[in-house]
Backbone as numpy.savetxt, mean C-alpha at the origin, in Angstrom:
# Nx Ny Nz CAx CAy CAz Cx Cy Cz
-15.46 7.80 5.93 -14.72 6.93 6.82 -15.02 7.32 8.25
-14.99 6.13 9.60 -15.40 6.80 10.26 -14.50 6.89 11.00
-13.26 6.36 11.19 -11.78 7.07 11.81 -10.91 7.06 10.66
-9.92 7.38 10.54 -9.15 7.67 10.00 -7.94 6.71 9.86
-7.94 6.03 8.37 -7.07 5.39 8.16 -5.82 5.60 7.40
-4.74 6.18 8.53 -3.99 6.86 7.58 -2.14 6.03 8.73
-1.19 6.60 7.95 -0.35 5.88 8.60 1.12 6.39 8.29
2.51 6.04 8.95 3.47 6.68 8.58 4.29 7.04 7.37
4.16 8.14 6.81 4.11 8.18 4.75 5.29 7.23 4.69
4.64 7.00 3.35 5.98 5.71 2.77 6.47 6.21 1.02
7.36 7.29 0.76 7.69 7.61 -0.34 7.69 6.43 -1.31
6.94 6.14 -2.91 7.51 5.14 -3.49 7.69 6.13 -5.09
8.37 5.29 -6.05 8.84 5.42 -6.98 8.11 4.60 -7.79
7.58 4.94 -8.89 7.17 3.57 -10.20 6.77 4.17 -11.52
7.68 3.89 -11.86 7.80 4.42 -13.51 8.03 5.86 -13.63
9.13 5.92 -12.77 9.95 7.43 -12.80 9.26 8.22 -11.96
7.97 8.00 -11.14 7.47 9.76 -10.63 6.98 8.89 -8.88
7.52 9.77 -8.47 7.55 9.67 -6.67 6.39 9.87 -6.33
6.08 9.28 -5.86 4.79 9.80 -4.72 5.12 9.45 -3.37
3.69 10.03 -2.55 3.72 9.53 -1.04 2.15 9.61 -0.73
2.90 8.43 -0.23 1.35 7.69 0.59 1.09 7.42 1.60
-0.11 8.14 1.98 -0.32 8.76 3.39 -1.25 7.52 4.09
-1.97 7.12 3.25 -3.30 6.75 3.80 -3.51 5.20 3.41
-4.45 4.17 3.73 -4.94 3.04 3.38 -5.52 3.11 1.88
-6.27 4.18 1.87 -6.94 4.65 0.64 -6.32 4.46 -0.52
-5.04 5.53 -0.05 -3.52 5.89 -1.55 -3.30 4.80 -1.60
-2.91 3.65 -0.69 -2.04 2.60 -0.99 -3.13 1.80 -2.10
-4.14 1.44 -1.20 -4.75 0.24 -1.71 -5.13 0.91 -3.61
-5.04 2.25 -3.71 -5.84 3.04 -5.23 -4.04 2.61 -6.28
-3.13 3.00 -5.56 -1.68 2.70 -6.15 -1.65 1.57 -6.66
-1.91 0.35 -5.41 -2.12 -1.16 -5.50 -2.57 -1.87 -6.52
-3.68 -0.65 -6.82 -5.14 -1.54 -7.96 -4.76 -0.78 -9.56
-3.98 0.47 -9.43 -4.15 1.43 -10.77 -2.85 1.41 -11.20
-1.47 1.42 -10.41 -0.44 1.68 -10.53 1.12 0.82 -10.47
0.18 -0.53 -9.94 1.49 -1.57 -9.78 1.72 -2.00 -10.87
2.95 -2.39 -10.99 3.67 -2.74 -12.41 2.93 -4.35 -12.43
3.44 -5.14 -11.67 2.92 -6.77 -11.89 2.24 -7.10 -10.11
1.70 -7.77 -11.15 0.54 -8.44 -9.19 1.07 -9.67 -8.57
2.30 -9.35 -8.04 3.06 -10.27 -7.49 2.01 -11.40 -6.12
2.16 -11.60 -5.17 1.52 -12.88 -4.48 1.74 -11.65 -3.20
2.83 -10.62 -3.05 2.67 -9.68 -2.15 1.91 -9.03 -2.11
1.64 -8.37 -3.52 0.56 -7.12 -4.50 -0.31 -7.51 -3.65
-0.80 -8.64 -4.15 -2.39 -9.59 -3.93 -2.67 -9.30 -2.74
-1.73 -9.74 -1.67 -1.70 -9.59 -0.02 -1.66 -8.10 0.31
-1.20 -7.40 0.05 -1.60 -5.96 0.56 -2.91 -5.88 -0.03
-3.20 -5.87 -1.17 -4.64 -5.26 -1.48 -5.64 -5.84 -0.96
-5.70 -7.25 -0.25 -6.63 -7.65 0.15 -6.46 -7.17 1.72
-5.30 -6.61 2.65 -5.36 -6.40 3.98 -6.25 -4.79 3.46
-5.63 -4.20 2.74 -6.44 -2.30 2.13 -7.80 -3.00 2.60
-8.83 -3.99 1.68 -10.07 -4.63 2.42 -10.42 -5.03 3.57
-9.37 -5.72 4.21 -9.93 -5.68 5.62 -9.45 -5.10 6.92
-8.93 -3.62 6.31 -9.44 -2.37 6.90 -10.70 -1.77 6.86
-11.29 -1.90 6.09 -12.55 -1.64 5.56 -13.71 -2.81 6.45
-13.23 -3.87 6.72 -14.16 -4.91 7.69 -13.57 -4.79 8.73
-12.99 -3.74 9.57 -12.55 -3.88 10.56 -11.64 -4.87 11.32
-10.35 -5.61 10.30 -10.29 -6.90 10.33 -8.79 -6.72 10.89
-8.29 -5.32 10.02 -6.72 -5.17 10.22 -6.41 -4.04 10.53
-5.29 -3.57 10.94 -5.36 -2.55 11.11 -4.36 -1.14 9.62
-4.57 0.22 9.94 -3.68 0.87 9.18 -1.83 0.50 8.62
-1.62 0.17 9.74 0.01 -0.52 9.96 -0.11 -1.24 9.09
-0.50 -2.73 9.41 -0.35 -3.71 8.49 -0.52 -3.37 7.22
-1.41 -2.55 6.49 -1.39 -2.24 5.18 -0.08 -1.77 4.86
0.26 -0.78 5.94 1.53 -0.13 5.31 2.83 -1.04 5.50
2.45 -1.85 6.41 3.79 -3.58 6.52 3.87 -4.19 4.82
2.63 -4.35 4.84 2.24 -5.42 3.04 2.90 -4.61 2.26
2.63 -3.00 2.40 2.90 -2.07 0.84 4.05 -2.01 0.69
4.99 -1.63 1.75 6.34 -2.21 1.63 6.92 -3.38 1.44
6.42 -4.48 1.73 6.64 -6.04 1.29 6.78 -6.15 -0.01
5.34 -5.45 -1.01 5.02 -5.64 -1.86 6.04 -4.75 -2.75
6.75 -3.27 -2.50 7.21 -2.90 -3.21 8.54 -3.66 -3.08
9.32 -3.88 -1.57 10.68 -4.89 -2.08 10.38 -6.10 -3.15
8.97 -6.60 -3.13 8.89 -8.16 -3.70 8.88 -7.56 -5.76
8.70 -6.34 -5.72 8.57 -5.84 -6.75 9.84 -4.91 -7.44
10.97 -4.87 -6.44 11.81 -3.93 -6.99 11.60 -2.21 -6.99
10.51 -2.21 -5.99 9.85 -0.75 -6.67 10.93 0.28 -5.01
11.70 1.28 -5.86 11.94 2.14 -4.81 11.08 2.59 -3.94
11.69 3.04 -2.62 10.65 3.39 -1.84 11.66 3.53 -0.41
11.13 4.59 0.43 11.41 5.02 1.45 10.40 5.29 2.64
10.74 5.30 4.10 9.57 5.28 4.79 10.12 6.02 6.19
């Protein structure tokens, strides 16, 4: 990577075991391996995780969507 896409941790919960996610990376790998259902939020964060990667969006906004996506999902979470 050639700066660093990382952003203010956002504790989440899913299927009993906590994590925290630091980075564009964690979110978008959580997003793709670890979400319960691929809600229309899901979809929208994982595609902003991509255009971080095209220089399109920035770190924030991923971490705006990942939280969107976990209220639109029920999934605990703290930030």
């Amino acid at each position: 990577m050639s700066k660093r896409r990382s952003f203010k941790p956002v504790k989440i919960t899913i299927n009993g075991k906590t994590r925290t996610v630091y980075n564009v990376v964690q979110a978008g790998n959580m997003l793709l391996s670890e979400w319960p259902e691929q809600t229309p939020a899901a979809k929208a964060a994982e595609l902003l995780v991509l255009d971080v990667f095209n220089d399109a969006a920035g770190p924030e906004q991923v971490r705006r969507a990942f939280i969107t996506a976990a209220k639109a999902s029920d999934i605990k979470f703290s930030s």
